[in-house]
N, CA and C atoms as an extended XYZ file, in Angstrom:
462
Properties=species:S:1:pos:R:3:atomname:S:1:resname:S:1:resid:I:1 pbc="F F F"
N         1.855      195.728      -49.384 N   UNK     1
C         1.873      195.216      -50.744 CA  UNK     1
C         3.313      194.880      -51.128 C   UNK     1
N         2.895      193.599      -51.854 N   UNK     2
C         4.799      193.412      -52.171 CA  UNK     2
C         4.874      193.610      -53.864 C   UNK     2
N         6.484      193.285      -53.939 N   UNK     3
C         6.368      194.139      -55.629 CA  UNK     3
C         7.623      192.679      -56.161 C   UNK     3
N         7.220      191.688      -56.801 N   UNK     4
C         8.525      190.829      -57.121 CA  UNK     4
C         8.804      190.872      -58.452 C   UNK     4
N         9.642      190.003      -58.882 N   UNK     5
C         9.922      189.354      -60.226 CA  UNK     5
C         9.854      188.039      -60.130 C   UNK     5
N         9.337      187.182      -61.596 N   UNK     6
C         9.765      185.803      -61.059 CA  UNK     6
C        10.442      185.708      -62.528 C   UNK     6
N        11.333      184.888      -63.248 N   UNK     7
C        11.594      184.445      -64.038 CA  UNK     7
C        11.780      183.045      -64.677 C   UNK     7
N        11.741      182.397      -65.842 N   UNK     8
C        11.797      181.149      -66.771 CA  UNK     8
C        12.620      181.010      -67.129 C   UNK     8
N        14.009      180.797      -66.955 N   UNK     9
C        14.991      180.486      -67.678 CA  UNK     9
C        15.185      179.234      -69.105 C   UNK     9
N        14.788      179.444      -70.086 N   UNK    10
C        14.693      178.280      -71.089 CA  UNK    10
C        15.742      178.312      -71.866 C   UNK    10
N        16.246      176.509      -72.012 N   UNK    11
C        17.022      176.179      -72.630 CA  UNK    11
C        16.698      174.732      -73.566 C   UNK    11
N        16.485      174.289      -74.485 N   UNK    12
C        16.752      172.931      -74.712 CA  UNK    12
C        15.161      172.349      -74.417 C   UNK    12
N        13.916      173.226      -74.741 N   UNK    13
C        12.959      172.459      -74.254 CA  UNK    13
C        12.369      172.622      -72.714 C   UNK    13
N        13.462      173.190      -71.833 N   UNK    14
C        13.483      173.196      -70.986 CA  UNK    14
C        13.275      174.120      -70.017 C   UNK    14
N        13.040      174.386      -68.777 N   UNK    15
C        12.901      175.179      -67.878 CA  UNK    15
C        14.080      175.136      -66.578 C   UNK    15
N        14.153      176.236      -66.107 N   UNK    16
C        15.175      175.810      -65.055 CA  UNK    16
C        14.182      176.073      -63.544 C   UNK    16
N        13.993      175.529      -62.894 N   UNK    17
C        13.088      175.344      -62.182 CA  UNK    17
C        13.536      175.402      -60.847 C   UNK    17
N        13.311      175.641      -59.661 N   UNK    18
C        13.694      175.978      -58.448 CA  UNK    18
C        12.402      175.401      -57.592 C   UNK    18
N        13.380      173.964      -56.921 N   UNK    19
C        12.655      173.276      -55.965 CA  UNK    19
C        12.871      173.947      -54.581 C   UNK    19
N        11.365      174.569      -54.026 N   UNK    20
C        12.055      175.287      -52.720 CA  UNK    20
C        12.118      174.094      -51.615 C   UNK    20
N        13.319      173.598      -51.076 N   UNK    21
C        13.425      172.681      -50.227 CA  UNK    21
C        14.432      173.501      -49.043 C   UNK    21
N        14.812      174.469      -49.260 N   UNK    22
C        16.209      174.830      -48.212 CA  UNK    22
C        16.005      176.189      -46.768 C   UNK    22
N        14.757      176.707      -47.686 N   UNK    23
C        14.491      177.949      -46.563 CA  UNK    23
C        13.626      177.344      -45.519 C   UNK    23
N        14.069      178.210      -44.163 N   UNK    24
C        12.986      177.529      -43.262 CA  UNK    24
C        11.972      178.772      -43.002 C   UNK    24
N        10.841      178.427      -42.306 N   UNK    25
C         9.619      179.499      -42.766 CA  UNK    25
C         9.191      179.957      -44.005 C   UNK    25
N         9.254      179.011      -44.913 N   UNK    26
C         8.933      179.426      -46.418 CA  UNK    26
C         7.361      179.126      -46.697 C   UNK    26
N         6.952      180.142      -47.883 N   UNK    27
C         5.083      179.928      -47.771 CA  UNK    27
C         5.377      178.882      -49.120 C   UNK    27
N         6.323      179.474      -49.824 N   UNK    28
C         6.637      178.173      -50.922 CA  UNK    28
C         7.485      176.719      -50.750 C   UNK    28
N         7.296      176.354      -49.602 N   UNK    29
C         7.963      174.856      -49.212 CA  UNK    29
C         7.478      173.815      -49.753 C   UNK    29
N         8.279      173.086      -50.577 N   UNK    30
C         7.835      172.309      -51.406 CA  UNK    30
C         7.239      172.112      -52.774 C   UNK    30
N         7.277      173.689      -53.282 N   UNK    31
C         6.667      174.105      -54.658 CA  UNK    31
C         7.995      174.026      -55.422 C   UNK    31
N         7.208      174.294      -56.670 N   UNK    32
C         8.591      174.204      -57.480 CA  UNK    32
C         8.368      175.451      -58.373 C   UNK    32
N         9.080      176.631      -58.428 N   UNK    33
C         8.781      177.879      -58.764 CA  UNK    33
C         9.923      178.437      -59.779 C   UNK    33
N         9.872      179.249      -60.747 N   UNK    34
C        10.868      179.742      -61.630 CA  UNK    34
C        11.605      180.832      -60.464 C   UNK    34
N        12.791      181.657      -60.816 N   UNK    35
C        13.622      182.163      -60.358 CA  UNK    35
C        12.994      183.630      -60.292 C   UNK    35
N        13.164      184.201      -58.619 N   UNK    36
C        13.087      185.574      -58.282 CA  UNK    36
C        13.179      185.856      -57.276 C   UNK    36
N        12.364      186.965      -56.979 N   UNK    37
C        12.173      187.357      -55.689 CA  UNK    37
C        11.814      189.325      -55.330 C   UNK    37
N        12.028      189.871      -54.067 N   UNK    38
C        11.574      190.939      -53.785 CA  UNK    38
C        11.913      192.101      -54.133 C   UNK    38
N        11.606      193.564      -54.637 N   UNK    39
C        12.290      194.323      -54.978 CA  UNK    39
C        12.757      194.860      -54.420 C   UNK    39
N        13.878      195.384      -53.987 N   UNK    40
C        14.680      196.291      -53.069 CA  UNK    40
C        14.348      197.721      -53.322 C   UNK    40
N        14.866      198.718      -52.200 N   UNK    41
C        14.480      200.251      -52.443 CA  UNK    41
C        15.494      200.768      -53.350 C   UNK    41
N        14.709      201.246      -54.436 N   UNK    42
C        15.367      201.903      -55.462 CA  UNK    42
C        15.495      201.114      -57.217 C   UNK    42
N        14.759      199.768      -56.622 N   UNK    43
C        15.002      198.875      -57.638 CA  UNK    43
C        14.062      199.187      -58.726 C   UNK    43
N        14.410      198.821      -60.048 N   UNK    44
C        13.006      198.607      -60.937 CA  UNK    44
C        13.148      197.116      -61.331 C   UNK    44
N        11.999      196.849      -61.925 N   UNK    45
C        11.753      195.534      -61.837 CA  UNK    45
C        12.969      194.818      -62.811 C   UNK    45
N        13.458      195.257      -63.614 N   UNK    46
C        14.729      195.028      -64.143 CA  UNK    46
C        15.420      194.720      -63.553 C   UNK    46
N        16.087      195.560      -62.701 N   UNK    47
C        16.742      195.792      -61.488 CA  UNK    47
C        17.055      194.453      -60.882 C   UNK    47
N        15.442      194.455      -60.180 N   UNK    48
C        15.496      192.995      -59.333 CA  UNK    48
C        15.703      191.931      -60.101 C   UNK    48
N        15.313      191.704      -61.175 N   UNK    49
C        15.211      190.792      -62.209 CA  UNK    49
C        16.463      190.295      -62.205 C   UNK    49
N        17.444      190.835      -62.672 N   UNK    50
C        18.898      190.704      -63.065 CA  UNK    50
C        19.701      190.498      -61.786 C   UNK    50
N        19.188      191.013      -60.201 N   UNK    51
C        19.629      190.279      -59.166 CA  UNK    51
C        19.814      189.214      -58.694 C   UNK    51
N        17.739      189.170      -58.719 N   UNK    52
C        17.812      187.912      -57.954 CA  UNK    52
C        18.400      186.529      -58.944 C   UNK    52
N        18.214      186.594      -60.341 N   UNK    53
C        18.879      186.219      -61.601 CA  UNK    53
C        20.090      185.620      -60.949 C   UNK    53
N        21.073      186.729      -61.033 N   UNK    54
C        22.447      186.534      -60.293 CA  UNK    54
C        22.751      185.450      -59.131 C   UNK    54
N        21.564      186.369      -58.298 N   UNK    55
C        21.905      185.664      -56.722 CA  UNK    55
C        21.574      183.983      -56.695 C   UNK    55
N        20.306      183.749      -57.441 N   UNK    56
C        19.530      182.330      -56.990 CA  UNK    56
C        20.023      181.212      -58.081 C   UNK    56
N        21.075      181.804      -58.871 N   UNK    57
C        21.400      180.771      -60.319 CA  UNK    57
C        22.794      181.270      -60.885 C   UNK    57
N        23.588      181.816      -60.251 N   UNK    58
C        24.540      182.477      -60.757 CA  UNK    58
C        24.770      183.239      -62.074 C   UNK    58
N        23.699      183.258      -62.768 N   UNK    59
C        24.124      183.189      -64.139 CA  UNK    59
C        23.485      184.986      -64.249 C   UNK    59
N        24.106      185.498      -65.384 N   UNK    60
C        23.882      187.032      -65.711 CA  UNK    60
C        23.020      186.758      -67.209 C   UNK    60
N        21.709      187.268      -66.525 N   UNK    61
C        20.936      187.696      -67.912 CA  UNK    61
C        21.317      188.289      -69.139 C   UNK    61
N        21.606      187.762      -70.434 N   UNK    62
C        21.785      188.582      -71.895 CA  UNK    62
C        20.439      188.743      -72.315 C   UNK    62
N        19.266      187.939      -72.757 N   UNK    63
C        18.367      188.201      -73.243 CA  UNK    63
C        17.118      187.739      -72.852 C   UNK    63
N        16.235      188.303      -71.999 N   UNK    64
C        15.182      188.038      -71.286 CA  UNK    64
C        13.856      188.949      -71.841 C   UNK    64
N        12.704      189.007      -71.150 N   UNK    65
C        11.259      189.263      -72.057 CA  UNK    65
C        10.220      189.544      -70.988 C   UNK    65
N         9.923      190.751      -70.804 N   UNK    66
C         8.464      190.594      -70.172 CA  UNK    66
C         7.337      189.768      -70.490 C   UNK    66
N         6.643      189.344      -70.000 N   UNK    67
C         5.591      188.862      -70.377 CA  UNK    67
C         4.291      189.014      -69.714 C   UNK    67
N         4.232      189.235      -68.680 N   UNK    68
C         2.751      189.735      -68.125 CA  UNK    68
C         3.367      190.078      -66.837 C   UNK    68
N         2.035      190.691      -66.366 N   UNK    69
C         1.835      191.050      -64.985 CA  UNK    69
C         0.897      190.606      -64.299 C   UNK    69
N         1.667      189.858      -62.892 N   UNK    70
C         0.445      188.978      -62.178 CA  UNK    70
C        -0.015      189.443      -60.992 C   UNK    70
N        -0.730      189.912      -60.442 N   UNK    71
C        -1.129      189.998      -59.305 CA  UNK    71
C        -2.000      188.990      -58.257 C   UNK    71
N        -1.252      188.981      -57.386 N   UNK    72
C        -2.003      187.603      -55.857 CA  UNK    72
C        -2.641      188.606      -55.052 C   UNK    72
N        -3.811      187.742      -54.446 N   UNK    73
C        -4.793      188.303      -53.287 CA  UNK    73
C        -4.864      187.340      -52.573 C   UNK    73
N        -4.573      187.762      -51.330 N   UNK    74
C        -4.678      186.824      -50.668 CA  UNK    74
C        -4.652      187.464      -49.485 C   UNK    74
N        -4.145      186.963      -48.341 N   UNK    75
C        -4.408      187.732      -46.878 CA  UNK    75
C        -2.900      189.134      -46.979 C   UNK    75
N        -2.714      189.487      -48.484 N   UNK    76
C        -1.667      190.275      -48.561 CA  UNK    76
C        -2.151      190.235      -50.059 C   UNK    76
N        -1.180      191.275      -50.906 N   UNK    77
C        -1.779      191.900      -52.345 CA  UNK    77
C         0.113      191.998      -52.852 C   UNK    77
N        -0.038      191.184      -53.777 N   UNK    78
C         1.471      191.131      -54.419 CA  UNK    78
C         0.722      191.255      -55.942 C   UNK    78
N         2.114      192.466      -56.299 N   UNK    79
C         2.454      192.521      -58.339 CA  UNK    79
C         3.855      191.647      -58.776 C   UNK    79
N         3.419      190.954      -59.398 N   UNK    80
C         4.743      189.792      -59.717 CA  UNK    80
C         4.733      190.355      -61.424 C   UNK    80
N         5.760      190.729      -61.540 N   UNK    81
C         6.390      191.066      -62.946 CA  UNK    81
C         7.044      189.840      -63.602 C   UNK    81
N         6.473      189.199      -64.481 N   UNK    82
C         6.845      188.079      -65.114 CA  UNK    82
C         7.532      187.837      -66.369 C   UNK    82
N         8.795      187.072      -66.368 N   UNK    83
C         9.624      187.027      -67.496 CA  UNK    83
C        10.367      185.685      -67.761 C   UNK    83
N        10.637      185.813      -68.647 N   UNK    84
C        11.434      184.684      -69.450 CA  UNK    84
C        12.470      184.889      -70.336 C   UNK    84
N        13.522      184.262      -70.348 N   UNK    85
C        15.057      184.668      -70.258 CA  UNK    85
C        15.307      183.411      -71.886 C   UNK    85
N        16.372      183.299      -72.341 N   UNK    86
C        16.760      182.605      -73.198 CA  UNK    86
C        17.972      182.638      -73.625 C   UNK    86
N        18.643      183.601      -72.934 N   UNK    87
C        20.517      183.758      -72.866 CA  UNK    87
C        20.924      184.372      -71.793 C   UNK    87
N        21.920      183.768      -71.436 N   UNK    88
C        22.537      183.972      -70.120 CA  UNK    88
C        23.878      183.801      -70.514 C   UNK    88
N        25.369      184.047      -69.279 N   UNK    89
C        26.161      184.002      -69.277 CA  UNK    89
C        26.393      183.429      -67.682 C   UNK    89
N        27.720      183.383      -67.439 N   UNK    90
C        28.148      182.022      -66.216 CA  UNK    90
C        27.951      180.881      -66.001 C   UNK    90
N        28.255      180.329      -65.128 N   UNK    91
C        27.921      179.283      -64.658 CA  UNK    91
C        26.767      179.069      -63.495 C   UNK    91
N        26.248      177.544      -63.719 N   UNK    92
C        24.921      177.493      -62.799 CA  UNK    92
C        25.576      177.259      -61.297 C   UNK    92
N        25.088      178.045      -60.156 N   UNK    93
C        25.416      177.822      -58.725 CA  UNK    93
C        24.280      177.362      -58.054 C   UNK    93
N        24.930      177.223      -56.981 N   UNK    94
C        23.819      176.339      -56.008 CA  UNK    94
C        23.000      177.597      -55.204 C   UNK    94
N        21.581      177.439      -54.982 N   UNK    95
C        20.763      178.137      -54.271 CA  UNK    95
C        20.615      177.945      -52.975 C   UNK    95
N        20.514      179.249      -52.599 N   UNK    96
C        20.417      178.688      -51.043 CA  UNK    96
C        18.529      178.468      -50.397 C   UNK    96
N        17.947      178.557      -51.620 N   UNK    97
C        16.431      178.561      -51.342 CA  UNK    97
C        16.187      177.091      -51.943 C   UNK    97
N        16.915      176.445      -52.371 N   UNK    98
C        16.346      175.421      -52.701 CA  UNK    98
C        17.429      174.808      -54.164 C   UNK    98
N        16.745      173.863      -54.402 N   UNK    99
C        17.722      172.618      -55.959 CA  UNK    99
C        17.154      173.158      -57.301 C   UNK    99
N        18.042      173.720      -57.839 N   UNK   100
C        17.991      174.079      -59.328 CA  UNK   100
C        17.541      172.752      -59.978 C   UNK   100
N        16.810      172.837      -60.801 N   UNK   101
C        17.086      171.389      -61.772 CA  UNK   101
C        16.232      171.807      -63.120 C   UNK   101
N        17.044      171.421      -64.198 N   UNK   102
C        15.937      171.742      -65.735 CA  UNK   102
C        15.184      170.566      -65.575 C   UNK   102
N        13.820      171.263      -65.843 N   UNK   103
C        13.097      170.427      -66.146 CA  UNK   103
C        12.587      170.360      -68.061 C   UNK   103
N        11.588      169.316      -68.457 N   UNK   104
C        11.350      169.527      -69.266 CA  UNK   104
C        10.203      170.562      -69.526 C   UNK   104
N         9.786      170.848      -70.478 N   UNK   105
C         8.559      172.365      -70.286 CA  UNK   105
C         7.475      171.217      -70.037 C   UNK   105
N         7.197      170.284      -70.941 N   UNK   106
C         6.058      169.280      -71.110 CA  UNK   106
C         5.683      168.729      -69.577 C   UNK   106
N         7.374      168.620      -68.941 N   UNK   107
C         6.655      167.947      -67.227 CA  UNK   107
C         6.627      168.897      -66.302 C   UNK   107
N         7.020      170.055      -66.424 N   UNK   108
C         6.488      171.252      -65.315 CA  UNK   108
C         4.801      171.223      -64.806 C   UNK   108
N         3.926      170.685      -65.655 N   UNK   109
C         2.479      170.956      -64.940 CA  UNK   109
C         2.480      169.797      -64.337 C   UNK   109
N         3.068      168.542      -63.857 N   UNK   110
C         3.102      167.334      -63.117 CA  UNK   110
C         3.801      167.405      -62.162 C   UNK   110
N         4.572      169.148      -61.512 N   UNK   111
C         5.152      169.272      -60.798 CA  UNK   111
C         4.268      170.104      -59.963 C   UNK   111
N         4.565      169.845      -58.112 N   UNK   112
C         3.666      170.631      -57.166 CA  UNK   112
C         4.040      171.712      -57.173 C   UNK   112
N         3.020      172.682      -57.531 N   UNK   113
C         3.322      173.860      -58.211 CA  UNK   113
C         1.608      174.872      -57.463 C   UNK   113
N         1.976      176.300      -57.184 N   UNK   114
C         0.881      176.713      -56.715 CA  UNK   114
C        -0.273      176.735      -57.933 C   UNK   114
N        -1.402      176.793      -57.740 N   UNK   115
C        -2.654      176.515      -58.965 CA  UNK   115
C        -2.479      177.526      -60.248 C   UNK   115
N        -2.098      178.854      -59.515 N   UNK   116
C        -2.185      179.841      -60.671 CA  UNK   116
C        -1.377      179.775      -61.398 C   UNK   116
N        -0.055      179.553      -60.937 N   UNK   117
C         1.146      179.323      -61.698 CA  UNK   117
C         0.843      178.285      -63.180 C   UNK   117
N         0.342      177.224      -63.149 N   UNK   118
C        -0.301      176.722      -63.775 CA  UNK   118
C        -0.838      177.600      -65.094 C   UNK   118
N        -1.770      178.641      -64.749 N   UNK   119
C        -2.459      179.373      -65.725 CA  UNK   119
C        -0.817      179.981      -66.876 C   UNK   119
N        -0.307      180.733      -65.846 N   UNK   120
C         0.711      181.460      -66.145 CA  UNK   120
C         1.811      180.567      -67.324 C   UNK   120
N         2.498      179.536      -66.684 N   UNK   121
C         2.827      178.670      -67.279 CA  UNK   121
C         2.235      178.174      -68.640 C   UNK   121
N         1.264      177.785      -68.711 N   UNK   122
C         0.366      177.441      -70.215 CA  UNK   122
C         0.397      178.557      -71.078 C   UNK   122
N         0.514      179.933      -70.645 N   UNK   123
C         0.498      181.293      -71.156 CA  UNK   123
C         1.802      181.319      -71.760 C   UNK   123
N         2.474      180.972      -71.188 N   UNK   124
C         4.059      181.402      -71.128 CA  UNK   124
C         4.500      180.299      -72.476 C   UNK   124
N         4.226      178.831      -72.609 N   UNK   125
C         4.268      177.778      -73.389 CA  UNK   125
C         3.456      178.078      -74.675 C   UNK   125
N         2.131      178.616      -74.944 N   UNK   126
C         1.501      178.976      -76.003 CA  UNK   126
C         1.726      180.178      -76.570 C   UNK   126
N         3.147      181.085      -75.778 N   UNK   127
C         3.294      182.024      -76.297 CA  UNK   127
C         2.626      183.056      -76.678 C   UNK   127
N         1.816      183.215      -75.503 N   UNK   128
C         0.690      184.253      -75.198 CA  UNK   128
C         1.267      185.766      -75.422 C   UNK   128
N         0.605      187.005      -76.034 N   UNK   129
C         0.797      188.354      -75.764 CA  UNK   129
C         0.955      188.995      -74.668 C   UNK   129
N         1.647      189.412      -74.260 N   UNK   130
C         1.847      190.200      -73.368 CA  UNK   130
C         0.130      190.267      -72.519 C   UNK   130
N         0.154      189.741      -71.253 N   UNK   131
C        -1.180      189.581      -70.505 CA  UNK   131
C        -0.771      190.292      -68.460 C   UNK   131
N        -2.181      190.253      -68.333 N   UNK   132
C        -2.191      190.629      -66.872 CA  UNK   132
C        -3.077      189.796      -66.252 C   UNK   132
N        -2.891      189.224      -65.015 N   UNK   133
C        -2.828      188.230      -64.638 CA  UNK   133
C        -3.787      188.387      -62.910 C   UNK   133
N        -4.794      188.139      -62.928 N   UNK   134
C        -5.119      188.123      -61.053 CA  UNK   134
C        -5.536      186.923      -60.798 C   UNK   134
N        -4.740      186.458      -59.548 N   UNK   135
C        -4.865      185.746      -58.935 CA  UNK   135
C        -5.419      185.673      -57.905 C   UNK   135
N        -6.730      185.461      -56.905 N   UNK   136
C        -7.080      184.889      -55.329 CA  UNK   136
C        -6.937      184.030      -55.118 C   UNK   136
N        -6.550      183.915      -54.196 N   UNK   137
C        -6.454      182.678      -53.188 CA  UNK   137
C        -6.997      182.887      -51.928 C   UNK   137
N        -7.676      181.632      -51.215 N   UNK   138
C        -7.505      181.868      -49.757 CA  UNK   138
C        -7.043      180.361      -49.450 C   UNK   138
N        -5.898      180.859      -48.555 N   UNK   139
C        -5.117      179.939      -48.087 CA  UNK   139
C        -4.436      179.278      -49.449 C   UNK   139
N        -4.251      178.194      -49.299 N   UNK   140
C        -3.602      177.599      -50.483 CA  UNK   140
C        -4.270      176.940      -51.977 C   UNK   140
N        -5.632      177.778      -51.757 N   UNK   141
C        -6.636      177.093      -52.617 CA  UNK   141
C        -6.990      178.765      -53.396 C   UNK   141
N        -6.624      177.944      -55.102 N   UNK   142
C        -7.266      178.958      -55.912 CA  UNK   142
C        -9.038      179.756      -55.814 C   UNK   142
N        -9.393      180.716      -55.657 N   UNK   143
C       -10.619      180.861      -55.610 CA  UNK   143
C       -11.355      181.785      -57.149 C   UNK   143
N       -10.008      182.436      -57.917 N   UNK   144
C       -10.619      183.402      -58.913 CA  UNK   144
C        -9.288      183.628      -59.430 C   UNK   144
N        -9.583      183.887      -60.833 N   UNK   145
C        -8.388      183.724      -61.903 CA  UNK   145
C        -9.109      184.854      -62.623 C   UNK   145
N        -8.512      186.246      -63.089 N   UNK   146
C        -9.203      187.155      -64.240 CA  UNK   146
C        -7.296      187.561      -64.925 C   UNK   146
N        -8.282      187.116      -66.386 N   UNK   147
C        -7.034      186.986      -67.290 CA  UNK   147
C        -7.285      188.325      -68.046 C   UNK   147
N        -6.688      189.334      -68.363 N   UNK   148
C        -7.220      190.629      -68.938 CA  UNK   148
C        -8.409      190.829      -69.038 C   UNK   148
N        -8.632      190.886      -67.873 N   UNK   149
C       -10.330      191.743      -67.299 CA  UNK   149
C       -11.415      190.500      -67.666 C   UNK   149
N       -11.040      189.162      -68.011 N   UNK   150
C       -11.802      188.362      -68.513 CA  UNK   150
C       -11.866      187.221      -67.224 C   UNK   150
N       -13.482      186.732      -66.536 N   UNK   151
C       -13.244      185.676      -65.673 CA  UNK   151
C       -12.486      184.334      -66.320 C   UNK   151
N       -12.059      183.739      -65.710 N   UNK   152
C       -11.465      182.216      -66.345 CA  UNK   152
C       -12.571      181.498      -65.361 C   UNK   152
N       -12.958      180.480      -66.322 N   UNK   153
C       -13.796      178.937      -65.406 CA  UNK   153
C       -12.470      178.389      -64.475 C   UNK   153
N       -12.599      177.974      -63.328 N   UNK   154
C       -12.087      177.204      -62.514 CA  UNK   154
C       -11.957      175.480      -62.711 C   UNK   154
């Protein structure tokens, strides 16, 4: 089981968005995903938050937000701790997973993006309550979405 963070960096309307184009063996090649990654031993999700933060965008979190908890099924079982940021400090650096670029919030769902993310995203934009999130998949195809214990139509 894996344990991540992902984060939203918003500014201006905008999202800061992470095109994965640079890793090789990546399951996200070619998606376009908000900022994170894995938790290290000893980490809390804070922890990682404010790392991978650091590592994949240079910039140091001031004021960021839980917002749900997602869990993937798939041929493996991941908890993705989900957040969104709205002050930062530094400057933006280059990733070595891929091209930073803001997008607008309005054109993020016209971007190739995994299906669920999608759900998450619309959540995140309507300024949803604090939610929990399951995701299946098999293979790269959504199969079941339960949004606080509730099925979602496909």
């Amino acid at each position: 089981m894996k344990i991540t963070t992902l984060c939203y960096l918003e500014k201006n309307g905008a999202y800061l968005m992470l095109h994965r184009n640079k890793k090789e063996h990546d399951e996200n090649a070619g998606l376009w995903l908000g900022v994170g990654g894995k938790l290290e031993e000893g980490e809390s999700p804070e922890d990682c938050l404010l790392r991978e933060v650091r590592e994949e965008t240079g910039f140091s979190l001031t004021s960021y937000r839980l917002r749900g908890v997602v869990t993937f099924v798939s041929t493996w079982t991941e908890h993705m701790f989900l957040y969104t940021a709205d002050a930062w400090t530094g400057e933006q650096a280059e990733c070595s997973e891929g091209d930073l670029v803001w997008v607008d919030c309005r054109r993020v769902p016209a971007l190739e993006l995994w299906e669920g993310d999608r759900i998450f995203l619309r959540l995140l934009g309507e300024n949803a309550p604090f939610f929990t999130l399951k995701l299946e998949y098999d293979g790269s195809a959504l199969r079941r979405a339960v949004l606080d214990g509730r099925e979602l139509e496909l």
